[in-house]
N, C-alpha and C positions, 0 to 999 in steps of 0.2 A: 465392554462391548467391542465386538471387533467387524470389522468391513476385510468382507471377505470379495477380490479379483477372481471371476471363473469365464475364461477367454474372455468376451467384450461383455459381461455382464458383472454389474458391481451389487453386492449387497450392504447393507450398510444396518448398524446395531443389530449384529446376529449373536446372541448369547450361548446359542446351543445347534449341532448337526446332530441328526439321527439316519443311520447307515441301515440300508439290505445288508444282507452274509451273503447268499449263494448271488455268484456272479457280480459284487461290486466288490466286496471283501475279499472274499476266497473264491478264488478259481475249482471251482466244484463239478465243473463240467463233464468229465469223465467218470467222477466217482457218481452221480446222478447217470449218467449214462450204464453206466455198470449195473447200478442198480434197480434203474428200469427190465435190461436185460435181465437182470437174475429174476424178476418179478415174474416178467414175462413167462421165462425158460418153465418156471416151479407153476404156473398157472395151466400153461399147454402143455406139460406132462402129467394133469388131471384130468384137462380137456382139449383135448387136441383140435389143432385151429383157430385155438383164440389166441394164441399170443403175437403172430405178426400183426392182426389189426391191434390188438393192447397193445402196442409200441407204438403203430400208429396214431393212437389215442394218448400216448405217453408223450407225444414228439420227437421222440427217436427214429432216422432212419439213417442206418448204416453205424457210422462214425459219428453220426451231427446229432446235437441237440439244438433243438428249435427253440430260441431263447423267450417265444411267447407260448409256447405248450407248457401243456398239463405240470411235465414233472418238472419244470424249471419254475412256474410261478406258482404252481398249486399247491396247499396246505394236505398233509399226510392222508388226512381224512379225505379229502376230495381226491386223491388221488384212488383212496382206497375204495370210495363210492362207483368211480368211473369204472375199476376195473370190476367189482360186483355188477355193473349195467352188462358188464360185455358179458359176464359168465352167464349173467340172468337168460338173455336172450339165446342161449341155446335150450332155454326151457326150464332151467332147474328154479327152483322155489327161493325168494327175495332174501330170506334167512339163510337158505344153503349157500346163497351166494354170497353173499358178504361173511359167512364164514372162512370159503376155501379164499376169501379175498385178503381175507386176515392174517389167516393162519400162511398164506404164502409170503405177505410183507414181514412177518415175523421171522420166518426161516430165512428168508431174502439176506434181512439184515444180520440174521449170524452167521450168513456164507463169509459175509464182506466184513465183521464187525475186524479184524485183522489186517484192514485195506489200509495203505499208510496214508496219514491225513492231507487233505488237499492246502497246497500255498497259498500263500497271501498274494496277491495280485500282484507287481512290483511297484516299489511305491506307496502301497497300501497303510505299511508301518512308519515309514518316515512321515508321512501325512498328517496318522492320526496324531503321531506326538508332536509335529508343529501345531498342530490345531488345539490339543489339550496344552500343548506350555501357553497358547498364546490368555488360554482363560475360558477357552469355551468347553460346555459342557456336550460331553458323544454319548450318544444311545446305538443300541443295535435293535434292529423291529425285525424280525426274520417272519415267514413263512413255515420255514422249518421246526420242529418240536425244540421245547425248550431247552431240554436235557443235550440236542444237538450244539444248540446256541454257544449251551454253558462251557462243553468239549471244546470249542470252538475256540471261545473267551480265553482258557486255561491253557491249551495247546500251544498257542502264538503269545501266549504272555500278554496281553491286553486289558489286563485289570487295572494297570497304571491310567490305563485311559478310558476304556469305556465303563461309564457308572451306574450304568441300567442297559439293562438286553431283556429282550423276552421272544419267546416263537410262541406256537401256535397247538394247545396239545386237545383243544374240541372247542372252542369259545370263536367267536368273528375269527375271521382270519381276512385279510386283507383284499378286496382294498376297503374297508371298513374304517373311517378314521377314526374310531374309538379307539384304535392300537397306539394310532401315533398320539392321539388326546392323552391317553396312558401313559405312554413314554414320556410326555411334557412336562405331566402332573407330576411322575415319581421324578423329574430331573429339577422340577419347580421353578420351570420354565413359561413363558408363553405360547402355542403355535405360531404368533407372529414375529418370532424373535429365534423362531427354530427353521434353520434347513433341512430339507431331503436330500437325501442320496441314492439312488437306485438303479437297475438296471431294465424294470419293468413297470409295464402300464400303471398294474394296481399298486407300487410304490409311489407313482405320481399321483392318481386318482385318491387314493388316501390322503396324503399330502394337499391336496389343494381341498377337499373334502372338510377337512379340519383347521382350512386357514392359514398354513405355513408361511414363512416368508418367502419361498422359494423352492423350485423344484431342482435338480441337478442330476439329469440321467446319463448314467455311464453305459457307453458301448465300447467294448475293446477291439472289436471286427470291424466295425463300419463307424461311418461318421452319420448321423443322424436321421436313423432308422424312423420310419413311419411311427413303429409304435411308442416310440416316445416323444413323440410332436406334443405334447402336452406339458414339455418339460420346460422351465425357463431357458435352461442351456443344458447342452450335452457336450461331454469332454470324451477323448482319448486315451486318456494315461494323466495320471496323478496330478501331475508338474505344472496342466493347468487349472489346477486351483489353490491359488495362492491367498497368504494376509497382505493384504495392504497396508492395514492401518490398526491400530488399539485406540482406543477412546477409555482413557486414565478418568477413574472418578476424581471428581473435583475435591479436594479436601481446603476445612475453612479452617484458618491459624487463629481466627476471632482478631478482635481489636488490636492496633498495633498501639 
């Protein structure tokens, strides 16, 4: 077990952390930006005038993404829901709509499937292998579909350290703690012996949802954004959160 320091909050017999991807992991900000736009762009060139409010429904405006909208915390499906509501209401039929919904995320992502892959946060890597040498076991719980996760895992070399990941490819998606129950189960862990990590609401709300020992929400812009008041502590950059301490199983030598 390890006691893990995170600025003035100490945890103590934490056996396992389970990480967000987009936004605590990987800097994904842009490449989600992009591809809200491209969504967008292939929607309002079937129907013209729905794509600046679908951005606005996306979170996107201009350069920014809004780190509590749609495309930053929503699961593929909901985002593909939102954008069928928008189409709907220019009159077309529930079915046409969520078709041209589809069929444009589909094209979206072979504009970009060539887009080079977003960085690790900095920091990010040296972390997770402090944290896996010290004995704890990492998950990845994403939003994102799994097959993203997996690219993800493989891309940054992360298989030494993370031993379970999953997204989200039509089942709950977050903040539903059966995800993170999941990740406990296959790391064969407790909730109460597992940290969160996250940069969003429903990373925390899951997380306390299912009993965690701890929430830890990361903001890299600001320091302790409204919407993660739910978090035990929220950090800055990597560096603060550190091991304190191991707690070594006791071994008996039997009778001397």
């Amino acid at each position: 077990m390890v006691t893990l320091q995170v600025q003035n909050i100490t945890f103590k017999n934490i056996e396992a952390v389970i990480f967000d991807k987009d936004g605590t992991l990987e800097d994904s900000g842009d490449f989600l930006r992009n591809l809200a736009q491209k969504r967008s762009r292939l929607i309002d060139a079937q129907i013209p005038g729905v794509g600046e409010p679908l951005l606005m429904a996306f979170g996107v405006q201009g350069d920014t993404l809004d780190p509590t909208g749609l495309m930053a915390v929503g699961s593929r499906r909901e985002n593909e829901i939102a954008a069928a509501a928008y189409i709907a209401e220019t009159g077309r039929g529930w079915l046409e709509s969520v078709n041209i919904a589809h069929h444009a995320f589909a094209d979206a992502d072979q504009y970009l499937k060539s887009s080079p892959p977003s960085t690790l946060f900095v920091g990010g890597l040296e972390t997770l292998k402090s944290l896996s040498d010290a004995g704890l076991k990492l998950g990845i719980v994403s939003a994102a579909p799994t097959a993203e996760v997996q690219n993800f895992v493989t891309h940054h070399q992360l298989e030494p350290y993370i031993k379970f990941h999953q997204g989200v490819d039509g089942g709950p998606t977050k903040p539903d703690p059966i995800l993170f129950l999941n990740a406990c189960q296959a790391l064969g862990v407790h909730p109460s012996v597992t940290l969160m990590v996250g940069d969003a609401q429903g990373d925390i709300d899951m997380a306390i949802g299912a009993g965690a020992a701890g929430c830890v929400g990361v903001c890299w812009n600001q320091s302790n954004p409204k919407y993660l008041n739910r978090a035990t502590v929220v950090i800055s950059h990597w560096d603060q959160l550190k091991i304190k301490s191991l707690t070594l199983p006791r071994v008996s030598f039997g009778d001397s």
